[in-house]
C-alpha positions as CSV (number, residue, x, y, z in Angstrom):
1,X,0.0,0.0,0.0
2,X,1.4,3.1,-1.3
3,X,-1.0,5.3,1.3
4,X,0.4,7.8,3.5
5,X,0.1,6.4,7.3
6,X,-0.2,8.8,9.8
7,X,0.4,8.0,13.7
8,X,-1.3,9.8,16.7
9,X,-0.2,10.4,19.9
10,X,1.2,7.5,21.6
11,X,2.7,6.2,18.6
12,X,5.7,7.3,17.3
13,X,7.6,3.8,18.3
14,X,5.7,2.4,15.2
15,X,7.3,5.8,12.7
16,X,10.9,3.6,12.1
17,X,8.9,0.5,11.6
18,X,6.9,1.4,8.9
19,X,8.9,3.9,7.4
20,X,11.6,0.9,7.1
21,X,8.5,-0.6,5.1
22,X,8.2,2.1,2.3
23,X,5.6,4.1,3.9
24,X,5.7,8.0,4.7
25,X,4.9,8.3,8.3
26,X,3.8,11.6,10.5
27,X,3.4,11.2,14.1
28,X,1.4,14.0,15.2
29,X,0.7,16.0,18.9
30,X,-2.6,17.1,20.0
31,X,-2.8,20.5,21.8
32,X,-2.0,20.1,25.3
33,X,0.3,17.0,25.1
34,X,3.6,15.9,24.6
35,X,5.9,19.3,23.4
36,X,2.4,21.1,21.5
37,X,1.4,24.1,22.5
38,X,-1.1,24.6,25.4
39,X,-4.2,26.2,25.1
40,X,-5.1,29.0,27.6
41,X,-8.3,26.9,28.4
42,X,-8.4,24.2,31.9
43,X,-8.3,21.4,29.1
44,X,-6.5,20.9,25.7
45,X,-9.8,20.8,23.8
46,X,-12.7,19.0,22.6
47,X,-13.5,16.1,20.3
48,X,-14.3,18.6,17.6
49,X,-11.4,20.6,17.3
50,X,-8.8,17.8,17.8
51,X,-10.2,16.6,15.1
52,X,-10.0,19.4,13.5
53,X,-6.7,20.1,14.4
54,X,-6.1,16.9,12.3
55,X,-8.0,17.4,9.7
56,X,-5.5,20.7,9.2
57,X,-2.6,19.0,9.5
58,X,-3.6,16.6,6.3
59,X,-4.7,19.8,4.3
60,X,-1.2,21.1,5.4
61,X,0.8,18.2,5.2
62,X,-0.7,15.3,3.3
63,X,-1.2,15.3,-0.6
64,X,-3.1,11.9,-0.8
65,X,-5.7,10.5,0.9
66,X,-3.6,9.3,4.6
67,X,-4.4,5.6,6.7
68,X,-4.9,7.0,10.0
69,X,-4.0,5.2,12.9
70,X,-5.2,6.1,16.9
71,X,-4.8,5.3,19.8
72,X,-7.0,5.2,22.9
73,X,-8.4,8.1,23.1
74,X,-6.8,9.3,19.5
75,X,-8.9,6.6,18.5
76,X,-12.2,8.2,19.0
77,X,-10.8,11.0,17.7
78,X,-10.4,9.7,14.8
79,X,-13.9,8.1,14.8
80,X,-15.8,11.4,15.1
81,X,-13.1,12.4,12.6
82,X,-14.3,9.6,10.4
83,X,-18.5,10.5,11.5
84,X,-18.2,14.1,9.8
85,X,-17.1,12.4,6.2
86,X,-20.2,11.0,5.8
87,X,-21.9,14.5,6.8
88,X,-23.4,16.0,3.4
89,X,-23.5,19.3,5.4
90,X,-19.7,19.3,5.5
91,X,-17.3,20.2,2.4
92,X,-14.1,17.8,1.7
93,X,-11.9,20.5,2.0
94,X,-13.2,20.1,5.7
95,X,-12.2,17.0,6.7
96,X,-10.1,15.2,3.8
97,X,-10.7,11.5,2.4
98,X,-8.8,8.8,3.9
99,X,-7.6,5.5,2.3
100,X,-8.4,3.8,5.8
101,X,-8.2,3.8,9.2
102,X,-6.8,1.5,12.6
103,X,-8.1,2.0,15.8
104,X,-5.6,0.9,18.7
105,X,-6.9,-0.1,22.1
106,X,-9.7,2.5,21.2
107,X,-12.0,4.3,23.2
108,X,-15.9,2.6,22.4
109,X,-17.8,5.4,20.4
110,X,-20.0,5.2,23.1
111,X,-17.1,6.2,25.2
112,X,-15.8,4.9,28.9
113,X,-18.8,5.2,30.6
114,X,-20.1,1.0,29.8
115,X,-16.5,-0.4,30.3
116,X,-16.3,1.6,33.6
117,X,-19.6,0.0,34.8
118,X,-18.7,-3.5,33.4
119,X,-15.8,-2.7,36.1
120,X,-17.6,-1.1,39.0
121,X,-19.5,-4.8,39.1
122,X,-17.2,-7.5,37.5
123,X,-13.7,-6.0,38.7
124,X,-13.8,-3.6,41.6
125,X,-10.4,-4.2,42.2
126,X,-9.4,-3.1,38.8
127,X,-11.8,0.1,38.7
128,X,-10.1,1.3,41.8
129,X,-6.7,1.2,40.5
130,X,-8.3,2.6,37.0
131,X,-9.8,5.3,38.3
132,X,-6.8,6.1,40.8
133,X,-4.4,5.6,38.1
134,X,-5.7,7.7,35.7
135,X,-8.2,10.2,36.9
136,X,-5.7,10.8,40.2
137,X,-3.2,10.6,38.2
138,X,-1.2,8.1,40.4
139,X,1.2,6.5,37.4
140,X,2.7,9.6,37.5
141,X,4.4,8.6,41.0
142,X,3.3,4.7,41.1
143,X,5.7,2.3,39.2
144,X,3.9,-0.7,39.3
145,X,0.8,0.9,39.2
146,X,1.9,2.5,35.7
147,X,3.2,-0.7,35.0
148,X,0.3,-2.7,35.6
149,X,-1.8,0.1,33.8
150,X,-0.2,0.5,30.2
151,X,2.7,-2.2,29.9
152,X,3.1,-5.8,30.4
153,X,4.8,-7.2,33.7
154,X,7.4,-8.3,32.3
155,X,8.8,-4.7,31.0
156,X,11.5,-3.4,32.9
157,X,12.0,-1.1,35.9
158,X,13.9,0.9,33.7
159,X,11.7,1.3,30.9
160,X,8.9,1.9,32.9
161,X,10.2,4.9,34.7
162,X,11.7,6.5,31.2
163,X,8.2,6.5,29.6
164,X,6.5,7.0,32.9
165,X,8.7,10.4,33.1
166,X,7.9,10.8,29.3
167,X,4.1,10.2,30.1
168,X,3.9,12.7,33.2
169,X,5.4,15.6,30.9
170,X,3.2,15.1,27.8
171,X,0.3,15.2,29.9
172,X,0.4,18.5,31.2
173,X,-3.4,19.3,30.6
174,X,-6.3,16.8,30.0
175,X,-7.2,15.9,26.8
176,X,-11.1,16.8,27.3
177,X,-13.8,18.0,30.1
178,X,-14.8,14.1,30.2
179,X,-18.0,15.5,31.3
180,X,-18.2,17.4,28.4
181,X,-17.0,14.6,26.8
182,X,-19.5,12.1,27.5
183,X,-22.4,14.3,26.5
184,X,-21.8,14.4,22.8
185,X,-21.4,10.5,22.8
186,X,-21.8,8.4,20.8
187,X,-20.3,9.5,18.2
188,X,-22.2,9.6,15.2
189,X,-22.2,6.3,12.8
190,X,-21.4,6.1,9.1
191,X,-23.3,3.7,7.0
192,X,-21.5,2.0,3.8
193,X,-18.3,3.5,5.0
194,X,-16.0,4.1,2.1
195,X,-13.0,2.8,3.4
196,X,-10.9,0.2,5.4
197,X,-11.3,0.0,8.9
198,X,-9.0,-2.0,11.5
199,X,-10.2,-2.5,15.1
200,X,-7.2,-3.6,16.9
201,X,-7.1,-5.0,20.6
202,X,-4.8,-6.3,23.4
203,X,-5.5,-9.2,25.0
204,X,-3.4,-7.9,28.5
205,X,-5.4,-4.6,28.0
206,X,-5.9,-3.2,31.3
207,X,-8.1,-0.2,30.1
208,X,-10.1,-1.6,27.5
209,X,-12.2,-4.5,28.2
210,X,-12.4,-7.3,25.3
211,X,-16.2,-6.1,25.3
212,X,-15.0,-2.1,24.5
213,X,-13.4,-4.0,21.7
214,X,-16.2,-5.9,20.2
215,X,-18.4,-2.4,20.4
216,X,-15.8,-0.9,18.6
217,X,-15.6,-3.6,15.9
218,X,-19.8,-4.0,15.7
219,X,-19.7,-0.5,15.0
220,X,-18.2,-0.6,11.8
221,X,-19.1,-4.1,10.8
222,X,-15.6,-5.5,11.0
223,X,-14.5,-8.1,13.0
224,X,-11.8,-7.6,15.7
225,X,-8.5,-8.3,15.9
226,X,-6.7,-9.1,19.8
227,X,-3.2,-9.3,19.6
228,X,-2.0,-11.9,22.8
229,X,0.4,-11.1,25.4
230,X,0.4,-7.3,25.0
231,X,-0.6,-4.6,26.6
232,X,-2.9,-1.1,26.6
233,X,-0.2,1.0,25.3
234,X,0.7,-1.6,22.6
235,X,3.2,0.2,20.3
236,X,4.9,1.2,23.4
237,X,5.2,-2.6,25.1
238,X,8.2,-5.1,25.1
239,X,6.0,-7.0,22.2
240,X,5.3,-3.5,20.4
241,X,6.4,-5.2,17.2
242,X,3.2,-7.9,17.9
243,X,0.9,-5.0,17.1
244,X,2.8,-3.2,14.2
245,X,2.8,-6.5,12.2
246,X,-0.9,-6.7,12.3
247,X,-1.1,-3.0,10.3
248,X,1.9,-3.5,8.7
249,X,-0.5,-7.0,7.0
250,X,-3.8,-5.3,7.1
251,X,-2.4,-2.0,5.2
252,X,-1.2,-4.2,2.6
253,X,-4.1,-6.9,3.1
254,X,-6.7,-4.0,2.5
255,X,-4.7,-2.8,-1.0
256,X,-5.4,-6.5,-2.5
């Protein structure tokens, strides 16, 4: 597949990998995170604009349409991205085509709120340390608890702390007012979608329950794809080459 791919946040372990495989690869910063710009608003911004914000960047950047590929929450980012392109009420200039798109551990398009219930009732253990881990923020100053969070157990001390430090500094300001966030959910389906999709899962997935998956995947009427022995932040785990050479196959799969 000849198609541009561009990574989101998250990612950027993935740019050498595919680059190596002939592909022209952009791995890209939302507002608010890693060294972007911050916003003078509490949070880095909504659904919309991020998306947006994307959307400008192809214009920009991109002369064909890209394969774009998210990651948690990049992923629904990328799903509302991919809502507005089957909006008549939009121009193309907009929001550009894409050749396809892979969502990564993705956020459900209804959002957090079901696999934080499935949780609360199945796994209170693992809602605790969710919620403290991420809404307190505690894998900022918790190495097992970062650990056990986005990476496998068998990474490192080491390597934990480097992208636990790398982590804590690109997340100087939320992403969204979740709030906010949860209000405009779901995000709005797209029927006959034009283009490729890949719904991509771990199995070790601490965030993302295999149920959060299989929305994802019904969604769009493809079938999921769980990668074993791998964790939330897949292109970032020991086995990060696991999850690359599933897209590095469906990109060239889905130009057959």
């Amino acid at each position: 597949m000849e198609a541009t791919t561009l990574l989101g946040a998250g990612l950027n372990t993935g740019c050498p990998f595919f680059s190596s495989s002939g592909h022209d690869c952009y791995a890209i910063s939302l507002l608010g995170q890693g060294e972007s710009d911050s916003p003078p608003d509490s949070v880095a911004g909504t659904l919309q604009t991020h998306a947006r914000d994307v959307a400008d960047f192809i214009c920009r950047n991109i002369g064909s349409p890209p394969v774009l590929v998210g990651h948690s929450f990049g992923g629904l980012i990328i799903q509302y991205y991919i809502s507005n392109l089957g909006s008549d009420e939009l121009k193309e200039d907009l929001y550009p085509k894409l050749k396809g798109a892979v969502l990564v551990c993705s956020v459900p398009p209804s959002g957090n709120s079901g696999i934080v219930w499935r949780y609360i009732f199945s796994k209170p253990i693992v809602a605790f340390k969710v919620t403290r881990s991420l809404a307190a923020k505690a894998f900022q100053t918790s190495l097992s608890l970062c650990r056990e969070t986005f990476f496998s157990a068998t990474m490192e001390d080491h390597v934990v702390r480097r992208y636990q430090e790398l982590m804590k500094e690109s997340s100087r300001m939320p992403l969204f007012d979740l709030r906010k966030l949860n209000a405009s959910l779901p995000v709005p389906s797209v029927p006959n979608c034009p283009f490729e999709i890949l719904v991509l899962g771990a199995k070790d997935d601490f965030i993302v329950d295999a149920e959060g998956l299989k929305e994802t995947a019904k969604f769009y009427g493809v079938p999921p794809v769980c990668v074993d022995a791998i964790a939330h932040d897949m292109m970032l785990d020991v086995s990060w080459e696991k999850g690359a050479e599933v897209i590095f196959s469906w990109l060239n799969g889905s130009e057959k």
